[in-house]
Every structure is written in structure tokens, then in C-alpha cells.
Steps between C-alpha positions, in 0.01 A plus 500: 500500500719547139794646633544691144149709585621565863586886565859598460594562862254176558650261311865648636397433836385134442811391324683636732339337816517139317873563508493594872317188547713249339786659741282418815565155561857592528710531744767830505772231494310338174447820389907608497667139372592470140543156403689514142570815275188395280287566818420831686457516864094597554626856659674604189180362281288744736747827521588421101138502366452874721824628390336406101228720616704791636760495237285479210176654564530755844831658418383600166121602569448621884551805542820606740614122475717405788646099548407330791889432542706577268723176567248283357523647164846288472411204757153367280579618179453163319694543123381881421894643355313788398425557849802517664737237718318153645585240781642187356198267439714180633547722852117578550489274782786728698271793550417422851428949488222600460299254697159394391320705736676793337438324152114516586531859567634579207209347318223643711624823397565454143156338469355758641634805321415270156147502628505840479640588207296212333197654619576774342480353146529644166777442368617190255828494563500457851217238443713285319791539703297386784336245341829333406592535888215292563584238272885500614357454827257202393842341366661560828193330690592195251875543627429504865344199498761318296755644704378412852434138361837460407619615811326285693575207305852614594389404876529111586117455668363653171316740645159648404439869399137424632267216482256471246157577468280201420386452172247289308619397171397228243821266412573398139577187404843419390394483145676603152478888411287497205727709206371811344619552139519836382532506098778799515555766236546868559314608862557807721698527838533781765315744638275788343231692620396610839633366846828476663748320313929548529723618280617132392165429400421710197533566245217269360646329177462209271678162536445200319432192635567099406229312576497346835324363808454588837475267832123624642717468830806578684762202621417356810697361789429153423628532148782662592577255758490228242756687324738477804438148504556403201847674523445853384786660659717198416416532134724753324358461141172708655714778633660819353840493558501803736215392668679082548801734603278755758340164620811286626662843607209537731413170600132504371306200484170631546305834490528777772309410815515118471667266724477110620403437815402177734559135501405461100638799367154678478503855303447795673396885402622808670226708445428872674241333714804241622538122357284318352519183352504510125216562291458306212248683312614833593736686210850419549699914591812589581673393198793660287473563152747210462320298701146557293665474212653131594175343629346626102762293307427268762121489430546548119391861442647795590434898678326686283579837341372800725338620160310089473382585926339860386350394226325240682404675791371792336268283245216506753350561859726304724423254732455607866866543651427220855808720647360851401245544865798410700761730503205804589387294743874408648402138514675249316847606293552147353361365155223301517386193311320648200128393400323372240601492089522894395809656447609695778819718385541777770553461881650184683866551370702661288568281236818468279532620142779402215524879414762704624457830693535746187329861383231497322446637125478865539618516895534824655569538874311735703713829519693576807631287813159293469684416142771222693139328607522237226685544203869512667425108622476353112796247502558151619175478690138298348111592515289360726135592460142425654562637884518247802274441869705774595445780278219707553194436314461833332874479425506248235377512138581296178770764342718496841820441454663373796889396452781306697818353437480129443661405818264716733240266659398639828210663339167339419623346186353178334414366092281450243563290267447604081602271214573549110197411254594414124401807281188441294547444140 
């Protein structure tokens, strides 16, 4: 079923039960831990999506409004400073109170006084505030995952969230990305018309483009592994200097997730289904912007331009997503090797862009707290677009604007690589 043509208080209901879901595998202890300040315990994800819905949609439409407890208004208030005081996000992990059984409450009941008032229907405004509830909570769903997986990559055995559903999937050959040359000139990015779309996304404008080329696929694992080989971290003509800096600082040698293991020094993948040994074919993730933008000087091209990724994935119909049936279906959150010749742009991983995280032409936040959504987070950070194996499938499209600073990596991050063509004469 679309979920867009679902019923209101339908389509509520469903999002909200995926998130439940995701949580089930957990254990309370999984559920409270917060393993860096990036990351969110899975409790707060759960209480913080409800507390969206109570802050921003009950205690302004239902009638005789009353908070479930008025504590939480401070204890998951994410970065709303029009709404009042917040937890530090670094101490997230240190609210033991409420416990998750509590936490569950707290949604039960929220969810089902939103029902109600959903049902109801009729008015816009509350539409859209609701609707942008539900896609806050589809990013959350996203977060949990990447959360709990760095958590439990924190844990020596490398535990699995869950183990995966079998899958039949063709394998592509190892082969060269064919290059898709786009002749450039003036072209149109962001979003217009109907369907959701942020804040950060419109307005639509005009840009104009060099021309340029586009790999038909993403990096893989076994290309990226020849970069490590061939001395990629070692090489400090490929690197940005903050990036060669963040690099020794850290001690990175590899991406997020990857480790040697057994007599020869085999590669290994933490994955949420546990380790695996490394994929070749599959699309290299868990890479920094520094670290994408390396391996392209490395490979003789570069990240393209979000504006260059747009255009090209909104030229046509695009190729099936192989990741898009299995995040509704719970079964596998990890790329898979992608098939055929066609140029798949969305799904898999987010992939790296040269452009950084700025307002567009003509920006104009959305009025109120909801305002702080986007437009307060436009400095030092870069776009990533296309959505990854663990966004949901009715969550992605080709003006999304997803954005990171270039030294996050425990998100579903990968590249694509783009190159300059000579202007025609």
C-alpha cells in the first residue's frame, strides 16, 4: 500500500509501529546505553519522536491539552530554544528515569490521542504539522538503527541486532562503472509542487552546470580496499589537510566497521546482522567526507556537486532501489551488491557531495519552533544525498538534502564518483 494515500490516523499508526519494531530486538539495557554524543540511546529516540508529537501538534490542537509529564518537556527536547530548557545531548545516556516501560506508555498514549484528533480531520495546519512528525520520525527510524549499530560495535563479540533474513540476489561483476556525461548548462534543482518536502529543500531555483560525468555506480568495497593497499591513508597529497590531520588524530586506517582478523589478516565487516567477511562487490559505507573525498583524488575524479547528483537523478525513472523492500520488511539493513548497468542514484548509502551545507536561493524557514528544524544547522557541515538501506523507502526522493559534518561516519555513508568534461566549443 502507498503510504502517501493511507488515511491520516492510518498512516500515523503504521509509522509509528515500524518504530516500535525496530526497538524490539532490544534489550532495556540496549535500549538506555549511549555510546558517543553523536548517538542517542533507543529510549530517548522513542520518548523524543512522542514528545515531537505532543509538543508540536497535541498541545496546540486537542482540546483541554494536558502533558503526559510535564518533566519530559525538558528531558527529550532535542534543540527546540524556542521551546524552553533541554537535557545536554552528550548526557542522554544518564537518564536511567523514566524507564522504557514508562517510555512505551508515554507513546501508547500520545498515539492514541493523535488518532483521535487525526480522525477528526479538516484542518491544514494540523495536517502538515503532523505530517512533518511523521517524517521526523522516519529520520529517527534511520537513527535508531545507526545508533544501536554503533553501540554494538562498541561491544568486543560484535554482536548482532538480529540475524538476517535470507535473500536471493544476482551479484555483479567487478567491472568498470560505465560514465554518464551530462552536457551541463542552466538546469533546475529543489523541490516544487505537491508532496512532502523540508524547509532546506525549496525553494526550486536555477544553477548552472559544467559539463560532467557521472559513475552509473557507487564505490565498492573492493575498490576501496585497493585504495588501502596501495597506501591511501599513507598518502598525504590525496588528503585535505583537516581531514590528514582528523585521520592520524584518530588513528583511521580504514572505514567504520572494518577490522583484520585470522592467520592472514583477512577483512572483516561489522554489520547489524554481526560480522561478516568483506564483500567485495557490495558499496563500500561508513566513510567520512574526508575519507570519500581521498579515495576520488585517489581514483582520478572527484564527489560531485549535490546540484550534478539532482540533476541526474531527476532526468528519468530511476532504477529499482535493491535496498528499498528491506527496511518495510525489517530484513536486511546492509547495502547490497547492486545489479545490472542502469543508474541507480537513491537507496544503498548516502553518498558524499563537494557542496557545502548552505541555504538555498530564496530560503525561508518554516515559522515558529519547527523554524530551528533546518536552517539553524548551515555551517561547517556537507550534503549528502540519495538515502541509504536504512532509510525508509517512502522517505527518500531526489531533492533530499541530507547533511553531516565531514568527520561523521557512523551513518550509512559511501561515494560516487563524478569527473570534469572539457566544455564544448
Amino acid at each position: 500500500m502507498n503510504e502517501q494515500a493511507c488515511a491520516p490516523d492510518v498512516r500515523f499508526q503504521r509509522i509509528r509501529d515500524i518504530t516500535r519494531a525496530l526497538a524490539r530486538p532490544l534489550s532495556a539495557e540496549d535500549c538506555c546505553v549511549q555510546s558517543m554524543p553523536d548517538c542517542s540511546p533507543v529510549k530517548w529516540h522513542l520518548a523524543h519522536t512522542t514528545w515531537f508529537f505532543e509538543t508540536f501538534v497535541l498541545e496546540h490542537f486537542e482540546p483541554a491539552f494536558k502533558p503526559f509529564d510535564s518533566t519530559f518537556r525538558m528531558l527529550f527536547n532535542s534543540y527546540y530554544n524556542g521551546v524552553g530548557p533541554r537535557h545536554p545531548r552528550p548526557r542522554r545516556g544518564l537518564l536511567t528515569r523514566p524507564d522504557l516501560s514508562t517510555v512505551l506508555r508515554y507513546r501508547d498514549a500520545v498515539d492514541e490521542r493523535m488518532s483521535r484528533l487525526l480522525a477528526r480531520g479538516g484542518d491544514a495546519s494540523l495536517a502538515r504539522l503532523a505530517e512533518l512528525g511523521l517524517q521526523h520520525e522516519q529520520q529517527h527510524q534511520e537513527l535508531i538503527l545507526t545508533d544501536i549499530k554503533h553501540l554494538l560495535s562498541c561491544h568486543p563479540s560484535w554482536p548482532a541486532y538480529q540475524a538476517p533474513r535470507p535473500v536471493s540476489r544476482a551479484r555483479t561483476s567487478l567491472k568498470t562503472p560505465r560514465w554518464i556525461a551530462h552536457a551541463g548548462g542552466m538546469a533546475r534543482i529543489g523541490h516544487e509542487g505537491g508532496g512532502f518536502s523540508f524547509d532546506n529543500e525549496r525553494p526550486r531555483h536555477g544553477v548552472y552546470l559544467q559539463p560532467f560525468e557521472l559513475a552509473s555506480r557507487l564505490v565498492t568495497n573492493g575498490e576501496y580496499l585497493a585504495f588501502i593497499q596501495d597506501g591511501g591513508y599513507r598518502d598525504c597529497a590525496l588528503w585535505l589537510a583537516e581531514g590528514w590531520d582528523w585521520a592520524a588524530a584518530n588513528g583511521i586506517g580504514s572505514p567504520a566497521y572494518w577490522r583484520q582478523a585470522g592467520p592472514r589478516g583477512e577483512w572483516r565487516e561489522f554489520t547489524l546482522h554481526g560480522e561478516t567477511a568483506l564483500a567485495l562487490d557490495q558499496p563500500v559505507v561508513h566513510l567520512s567526507y574526508f575519507e570519500a573525498d581521498a579515495y576520488a583524488r585517489w581514483a582520478g575524479a572527484r564527489l560531485p556537486t549535490e546540484a550534478e547528483w539532482e540533476v541526474c537523478a531527476s532526468a528519468g525513472p530511476a532504477a529499482p532501489n535493491p535496498d528499498a523492500a528491506c527496511f518495510a520488511d525489517a530484513g536486511v539493513f546492509h547495502p547490497m551488491a547492486e545489479i545490472g548497468d542502469a543508474l541507480h542514484l537513491q537507496g544503498s548509502v548516502w553518498q558524499w557531495t563537494s557542496s557545502s551545507y548552505a541555504a538555498y536561493p530564496g530560503f525561508v524557514p518554516a515559522e515558529g519552533a519547527v523554524g530551528e528544524y533546518n536552517g539553524k544547522f548551515m555551517v561547517n557541515q556537507y550534503v549528502l544525498r540519495g538515502g541509504s538501506c536504512a532509510t525508509p523507502a517512502d522517505h527518500v526522493r531526489a531533492t533530499y538534502r541530507n547533511f553531516f559534518p565531514a568527520g561523521a561516519r557512523w551513518q550509512f555513508t559511501g561515494l560516487r564518483l563524478a569527473r570534469s568534461l572539457a566544455p564544448a566549443l
